[in-house]
C-alpha positions in Angstrom: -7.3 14.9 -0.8 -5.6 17.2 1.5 -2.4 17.3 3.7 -2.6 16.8 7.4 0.2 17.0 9.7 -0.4 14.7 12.6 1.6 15.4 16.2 2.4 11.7 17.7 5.5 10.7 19.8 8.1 8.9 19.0 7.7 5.1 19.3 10.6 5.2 21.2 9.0 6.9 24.1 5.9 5.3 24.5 7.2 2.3 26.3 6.9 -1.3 26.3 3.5 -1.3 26.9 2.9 1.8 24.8 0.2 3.5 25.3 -2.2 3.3 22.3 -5.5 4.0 23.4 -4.1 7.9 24.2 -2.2 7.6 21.0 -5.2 6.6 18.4 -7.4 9.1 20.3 -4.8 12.3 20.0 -4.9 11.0 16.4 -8.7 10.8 16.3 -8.6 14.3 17.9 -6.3 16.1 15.7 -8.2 14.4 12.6 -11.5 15.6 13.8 -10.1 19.4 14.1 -9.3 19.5 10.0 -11.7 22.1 8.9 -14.6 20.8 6.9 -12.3 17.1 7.1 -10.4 19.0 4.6 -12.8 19.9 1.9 -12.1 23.2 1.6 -8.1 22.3 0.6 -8.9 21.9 -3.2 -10.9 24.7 -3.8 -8.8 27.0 -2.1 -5.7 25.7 -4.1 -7.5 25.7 -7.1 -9.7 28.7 -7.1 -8.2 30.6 -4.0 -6.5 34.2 -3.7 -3.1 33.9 -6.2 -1.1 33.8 -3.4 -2.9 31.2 -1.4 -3.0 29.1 -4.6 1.2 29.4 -4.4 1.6 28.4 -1.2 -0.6 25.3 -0.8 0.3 24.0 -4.3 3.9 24.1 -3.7 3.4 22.9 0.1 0.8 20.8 -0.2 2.8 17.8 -2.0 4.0 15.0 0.2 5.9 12.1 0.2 3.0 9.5 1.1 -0.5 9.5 0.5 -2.8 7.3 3.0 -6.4 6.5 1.5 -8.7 4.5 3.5 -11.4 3.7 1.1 -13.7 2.6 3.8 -15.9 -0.7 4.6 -17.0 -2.3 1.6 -19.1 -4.9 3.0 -21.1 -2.7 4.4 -24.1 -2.2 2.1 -26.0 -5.0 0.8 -24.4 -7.6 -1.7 -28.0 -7.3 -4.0 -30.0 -4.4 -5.0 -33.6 -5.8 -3.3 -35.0 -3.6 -6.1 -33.4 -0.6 -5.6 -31.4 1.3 -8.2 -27.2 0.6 -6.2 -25.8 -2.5 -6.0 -22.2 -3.3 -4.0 -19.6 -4.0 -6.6 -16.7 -5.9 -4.7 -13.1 -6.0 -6.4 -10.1 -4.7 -6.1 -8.5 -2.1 -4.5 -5.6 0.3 -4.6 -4.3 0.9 -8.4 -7.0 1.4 -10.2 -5.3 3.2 -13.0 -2.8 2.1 -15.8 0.2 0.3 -13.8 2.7 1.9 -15.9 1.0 5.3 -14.6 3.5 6.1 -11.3 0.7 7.3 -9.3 0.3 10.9 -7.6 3.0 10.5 -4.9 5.9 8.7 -4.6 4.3 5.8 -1.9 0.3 5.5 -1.8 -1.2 3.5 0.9 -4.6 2.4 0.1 -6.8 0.1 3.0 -10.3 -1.3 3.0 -12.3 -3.5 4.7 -13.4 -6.0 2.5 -15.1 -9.7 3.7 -14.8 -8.4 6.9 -10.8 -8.2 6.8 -9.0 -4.8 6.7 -6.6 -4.7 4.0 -3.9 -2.3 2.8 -1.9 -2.3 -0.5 1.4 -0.5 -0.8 2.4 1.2 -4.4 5.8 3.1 -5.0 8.0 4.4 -7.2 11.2 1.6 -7.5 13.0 4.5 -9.1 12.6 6.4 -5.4 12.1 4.2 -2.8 13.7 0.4 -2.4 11.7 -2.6 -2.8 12.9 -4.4 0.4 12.7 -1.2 2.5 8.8 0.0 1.5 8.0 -3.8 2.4 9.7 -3.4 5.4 7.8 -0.4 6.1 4.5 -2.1 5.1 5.3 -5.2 7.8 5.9 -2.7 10.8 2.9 -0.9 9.9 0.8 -3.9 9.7 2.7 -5.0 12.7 1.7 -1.8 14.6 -2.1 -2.5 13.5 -2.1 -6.3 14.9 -0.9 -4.5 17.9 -3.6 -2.0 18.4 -6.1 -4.9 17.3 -4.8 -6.8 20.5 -4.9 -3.9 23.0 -8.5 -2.9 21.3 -9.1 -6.7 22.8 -7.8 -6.5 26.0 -4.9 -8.7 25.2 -1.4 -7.3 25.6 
């Protein structure tokens, strides 16, 4: 897990027929420059010079944690005699529900049966109910969206 700071405008300013293919590929782009896709992040905190270990760790702590956990259809359902076979279930929280998680809002998506999927946690202490599942319907909103353009469709 590591931070990334993503540039991307306001949605405000991209218009009514926002322009997403130049928006997912800045994003693609500024993913893609993360050194290593970030692998370096933990070590350094953990094992880095004192005051690189100070800086990151006290930095490095955000508000929202995204974790895509990839596309879990994509290997074979049976194990046709090798030694791995695909175990399908849930996803997100897969800890103790009374544990409040790393960050105060985790996003976790898959693919699963061919449908992407994301399930919102939080912290009802910190952040309302309503408003994260208002959140969560403008960002699957947002996705349907791109999912059309990706289409052609408008």
């Amino acid at each position: 897990m590591y931070p990334v700071a993503l540039q991307v405008p306001d949605p405000g300013d991209l218009g009514p027929d926002r322009d997403w293919r130049s928006l997912v590929k800045s994003v693609r782009r500024q993913l893609r420059a993360v050194p290593g896709n970030g692998i370096g992040f933990g070590a350094l905190r953990t094992f880095g010079p004192p005051e690189v270990r100070e800086r990151l760790g006290g930095a490095a702590h955000s508000q929202v944690v995204f974790n895509y956990l990839g596309q879990w259809d994509a290997r074979p359902e049976t194990a046709d005699g090798g030694l791995v076979r695909a175990e399908h279930g849930s996803f997100g929280q897969d800890h103790d529900p009374r544990d409040p998680g790393s960050h105060p809002v985790e996003v976790v998506g898959a693919v699963q049966h061919g449908r992407l999927a994301f399930t919102w946690h939080h912290r009802p202490g910190v952040h309302d109910t309503a408003t994260v599942r208002r959140v969560a319907e403008e960002f699957a909103d947002a996705l349907r969206h791109l999912a059309r353009h990706a289409r052609g469709g408008r």
